[in-house]
MDAnalysis code that builds the backbone (N, CA, C; Angstrom):
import MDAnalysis as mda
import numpy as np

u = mda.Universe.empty(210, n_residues=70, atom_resindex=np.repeat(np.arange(70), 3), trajectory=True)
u.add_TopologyAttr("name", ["N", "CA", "C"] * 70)
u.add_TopologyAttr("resid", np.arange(1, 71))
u.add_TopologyAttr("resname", ["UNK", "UNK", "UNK", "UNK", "UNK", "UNK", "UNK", "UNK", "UNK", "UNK", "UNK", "UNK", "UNK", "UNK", "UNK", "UNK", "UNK", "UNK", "UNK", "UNK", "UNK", "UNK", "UNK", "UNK", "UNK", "UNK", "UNK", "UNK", "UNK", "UNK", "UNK", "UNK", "UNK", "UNK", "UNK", "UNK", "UNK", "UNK", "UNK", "UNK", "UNK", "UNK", "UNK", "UNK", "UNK", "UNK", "UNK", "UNK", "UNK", "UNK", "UNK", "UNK", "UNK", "UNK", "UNK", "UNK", "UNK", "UNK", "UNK", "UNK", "UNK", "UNK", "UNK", "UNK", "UNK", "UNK", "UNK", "UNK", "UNK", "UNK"])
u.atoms.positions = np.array([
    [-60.893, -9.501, -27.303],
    [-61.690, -10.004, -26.198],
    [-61.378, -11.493, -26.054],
    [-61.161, -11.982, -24.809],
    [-60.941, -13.374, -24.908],
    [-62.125, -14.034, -24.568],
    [-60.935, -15.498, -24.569],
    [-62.561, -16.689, -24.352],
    [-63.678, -16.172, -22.845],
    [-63.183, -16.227, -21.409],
    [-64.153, -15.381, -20.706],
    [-65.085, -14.388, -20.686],
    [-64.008, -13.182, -21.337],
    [-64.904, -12.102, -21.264],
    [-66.175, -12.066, -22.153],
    [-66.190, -12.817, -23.804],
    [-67.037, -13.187, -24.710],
    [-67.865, -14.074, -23.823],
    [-67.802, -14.950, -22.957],
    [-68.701, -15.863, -23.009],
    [-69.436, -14.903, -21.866],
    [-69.186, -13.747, -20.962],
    [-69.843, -13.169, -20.411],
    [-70.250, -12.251, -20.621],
    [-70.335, -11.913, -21.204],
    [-71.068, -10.591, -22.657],
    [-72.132, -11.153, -22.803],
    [-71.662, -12.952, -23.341],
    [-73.116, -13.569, -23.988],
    [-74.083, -13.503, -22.959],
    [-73.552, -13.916, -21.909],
    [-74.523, -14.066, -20.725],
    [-75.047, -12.998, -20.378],
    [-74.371, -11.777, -20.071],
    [-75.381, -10.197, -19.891],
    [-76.493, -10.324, -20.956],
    [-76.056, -10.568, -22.298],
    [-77.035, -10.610, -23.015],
    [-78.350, -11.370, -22.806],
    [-77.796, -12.398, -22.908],
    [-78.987, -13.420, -22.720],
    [-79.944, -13.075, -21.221],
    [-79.068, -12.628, -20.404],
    [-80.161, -12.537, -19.209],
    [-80.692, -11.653, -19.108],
    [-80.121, -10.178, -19.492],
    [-80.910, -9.034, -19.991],
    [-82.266, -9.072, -20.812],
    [-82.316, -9.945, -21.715],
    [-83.098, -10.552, -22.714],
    [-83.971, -10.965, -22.030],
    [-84.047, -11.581, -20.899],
    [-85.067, -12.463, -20.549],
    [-85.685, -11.861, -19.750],
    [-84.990, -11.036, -18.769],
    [-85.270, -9.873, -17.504],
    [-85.845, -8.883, -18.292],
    [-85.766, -8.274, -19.416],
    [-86.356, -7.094, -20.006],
    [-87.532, -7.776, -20.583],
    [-87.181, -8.533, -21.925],
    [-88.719, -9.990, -22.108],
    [-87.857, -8.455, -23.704],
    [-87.361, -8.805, -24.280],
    [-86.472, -8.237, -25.546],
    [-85.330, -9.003, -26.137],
    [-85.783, -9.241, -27.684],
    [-84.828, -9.955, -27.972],
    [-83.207, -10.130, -28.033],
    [-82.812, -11.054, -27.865],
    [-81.240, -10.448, -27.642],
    [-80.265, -9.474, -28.570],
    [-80.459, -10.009, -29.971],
    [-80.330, -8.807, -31.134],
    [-80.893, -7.260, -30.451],
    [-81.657, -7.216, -30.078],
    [-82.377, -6.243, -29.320],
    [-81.262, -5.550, -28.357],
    [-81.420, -6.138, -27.527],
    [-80.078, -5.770, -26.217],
    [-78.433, -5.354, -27.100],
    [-78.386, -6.796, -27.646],
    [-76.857, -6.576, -28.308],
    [-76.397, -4.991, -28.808],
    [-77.839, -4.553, -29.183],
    [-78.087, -3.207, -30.336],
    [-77.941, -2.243, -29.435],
    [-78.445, -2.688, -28.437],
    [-78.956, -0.993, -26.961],
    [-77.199, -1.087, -26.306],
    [-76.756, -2.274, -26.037],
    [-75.453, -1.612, -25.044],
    [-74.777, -1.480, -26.233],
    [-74.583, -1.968, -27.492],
    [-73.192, -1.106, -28.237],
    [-73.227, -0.126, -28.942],
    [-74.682, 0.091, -29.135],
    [-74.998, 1.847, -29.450],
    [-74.439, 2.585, -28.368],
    [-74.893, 2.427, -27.430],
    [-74.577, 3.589, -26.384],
    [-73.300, 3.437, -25.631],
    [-72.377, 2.234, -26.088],
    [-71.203, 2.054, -25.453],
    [-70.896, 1.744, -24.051],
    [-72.560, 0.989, -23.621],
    [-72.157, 0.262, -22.229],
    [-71.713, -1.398, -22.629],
    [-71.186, -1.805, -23.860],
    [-70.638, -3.052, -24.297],
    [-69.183, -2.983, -24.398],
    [-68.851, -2.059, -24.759],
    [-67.413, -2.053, -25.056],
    [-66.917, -0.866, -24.005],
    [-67.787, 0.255, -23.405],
    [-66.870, 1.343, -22.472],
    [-67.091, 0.887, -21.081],
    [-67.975, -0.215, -20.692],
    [-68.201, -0.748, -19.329],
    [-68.112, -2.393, -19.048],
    [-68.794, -3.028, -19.938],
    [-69.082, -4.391, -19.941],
    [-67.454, -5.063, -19.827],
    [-66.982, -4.683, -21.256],
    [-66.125, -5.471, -21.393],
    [-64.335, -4.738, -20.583],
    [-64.571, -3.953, -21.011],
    [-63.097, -3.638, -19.152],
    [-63.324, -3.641, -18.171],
    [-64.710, -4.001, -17.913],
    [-64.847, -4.170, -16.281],
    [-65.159, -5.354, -15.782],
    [-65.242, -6.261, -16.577],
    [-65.136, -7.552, -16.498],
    [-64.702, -8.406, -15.235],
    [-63.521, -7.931, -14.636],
    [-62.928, -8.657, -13.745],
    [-63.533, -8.107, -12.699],
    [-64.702, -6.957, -12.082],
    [-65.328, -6.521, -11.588],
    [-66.919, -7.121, -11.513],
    [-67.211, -7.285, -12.639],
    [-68.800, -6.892, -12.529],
    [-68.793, -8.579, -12.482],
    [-68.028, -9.839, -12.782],
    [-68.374, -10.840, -13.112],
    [-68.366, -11.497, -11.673],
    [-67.815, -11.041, -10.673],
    [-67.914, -11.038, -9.335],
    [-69.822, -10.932, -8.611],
    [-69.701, -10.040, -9.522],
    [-71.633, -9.567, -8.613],
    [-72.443, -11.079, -9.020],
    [-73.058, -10.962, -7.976],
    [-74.986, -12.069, -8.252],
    [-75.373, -11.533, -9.573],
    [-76.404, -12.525, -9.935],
    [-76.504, -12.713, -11.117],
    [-77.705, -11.067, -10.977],
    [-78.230, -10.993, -9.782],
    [-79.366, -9.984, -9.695],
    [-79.066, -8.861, -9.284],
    [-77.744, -8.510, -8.670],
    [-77.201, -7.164, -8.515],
    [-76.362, -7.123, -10.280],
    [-76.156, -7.907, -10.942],
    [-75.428, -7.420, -12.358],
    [-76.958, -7.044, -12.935],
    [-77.863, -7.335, -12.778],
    [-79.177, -7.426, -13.558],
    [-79.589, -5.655, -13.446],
    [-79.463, -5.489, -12.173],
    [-79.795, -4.172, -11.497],
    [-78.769, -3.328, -12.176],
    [-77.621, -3.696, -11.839],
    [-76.356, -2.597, -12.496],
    [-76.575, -2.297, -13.864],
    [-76.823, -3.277, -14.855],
    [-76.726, -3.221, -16.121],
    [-78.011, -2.287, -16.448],
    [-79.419, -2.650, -16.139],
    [-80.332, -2.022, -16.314],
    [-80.590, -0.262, -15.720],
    [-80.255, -0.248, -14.779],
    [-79.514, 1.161, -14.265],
    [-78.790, 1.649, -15.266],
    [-77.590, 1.342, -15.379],
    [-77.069, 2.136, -16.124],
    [-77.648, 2.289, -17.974],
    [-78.228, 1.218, -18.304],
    [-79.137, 1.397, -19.791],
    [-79.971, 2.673, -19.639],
    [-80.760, 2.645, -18.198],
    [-81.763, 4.150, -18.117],
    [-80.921, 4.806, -18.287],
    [-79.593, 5.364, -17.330],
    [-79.087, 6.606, -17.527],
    [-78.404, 6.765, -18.864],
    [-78.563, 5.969, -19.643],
    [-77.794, 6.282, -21.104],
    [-79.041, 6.454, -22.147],
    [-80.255, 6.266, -21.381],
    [-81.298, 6.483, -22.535],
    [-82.116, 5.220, -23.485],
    [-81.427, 4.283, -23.106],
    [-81.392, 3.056, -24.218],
    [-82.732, 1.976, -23.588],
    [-83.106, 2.466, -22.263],
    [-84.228, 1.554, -21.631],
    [-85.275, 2.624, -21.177],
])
């Protein structure tokens, strides 16, 4: 993973964190259990880092329900 894509991981994290009100250890735990960290986050990168900060908020949390993890 390079320097970008890490520093926008951190940021899903962190804003997930704050939008859910869950600690980030918390989050970190829910997308790489269920593999929306490494099978979505991070190869789609050059995609999703494009969206508002509140349509990624929506996407990410969407897809946590349909995996069970929210």
């Amino acid at each position: 993973m390079d320097g970008k894509t890490l520093e926008f991981v951190t940021y899903c994290i962190a804003k997930l964190s704050s939008v859910l009100h869950l600690p980030q250890q918390e989050i970190y735990r829910r997308l790489s259990a269920s593999g929306i960290l490494y099978d979505y986050i991070v190869p789609s990168y050059d995609v999703l880092h494009t969206f508002s900060s509140r349509y990624l908020m929506e996407d990410l949390t969407d897809y946590m329900r349909e995996k069970g993890v929210l």
